[in-house]
ZALUMVEX-475051 format. One line per field, with one value per residue (C-alpha): x, y, z; residue in one letter; residue number from 0. Coordinates in steps of 0.1 Angstrom, whole numbers. Layout:
x: c(X ...)
y: c(Y ...)
z: c(Z ...)
residu: c(A ...)
num: c(NUM ...)
//
This chain:
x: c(0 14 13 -16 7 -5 -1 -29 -54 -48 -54 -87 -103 -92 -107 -136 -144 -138 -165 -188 -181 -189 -224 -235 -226 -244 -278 -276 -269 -302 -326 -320 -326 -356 -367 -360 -377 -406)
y: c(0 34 57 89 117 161 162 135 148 185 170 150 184 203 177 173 216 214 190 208 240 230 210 245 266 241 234 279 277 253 276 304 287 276 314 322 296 303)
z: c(0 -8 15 15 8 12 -23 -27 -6 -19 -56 -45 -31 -57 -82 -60 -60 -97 -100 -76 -93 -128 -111 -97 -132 -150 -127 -132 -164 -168 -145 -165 -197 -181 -175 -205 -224 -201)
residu: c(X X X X X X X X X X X X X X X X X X X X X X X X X X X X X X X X X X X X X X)
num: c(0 1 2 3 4 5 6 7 8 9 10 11 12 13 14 15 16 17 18 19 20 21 22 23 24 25 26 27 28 29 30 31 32 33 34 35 36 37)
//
């Protein structure tokens, strides 16, 4: 087993806000479209 290193864990939450982040632009993204469209 290799060992869990800062490096590791900084990537996974930087990965998992990326993620997050394009979620949230893209559920906005959708609601205003849905305004829009009516």
């Amino acid at each position: 087993m290799n060992k869990i290193t800062w490096a590791d864990i900084v990537f996974c939450v930087v990965v998992s806000m990326a993620i997050a982040s394009v979620i949230c632009v893209w559920l906005f993204i959708e609601a205003i479209f849905e305004k829009v469209a009516g």
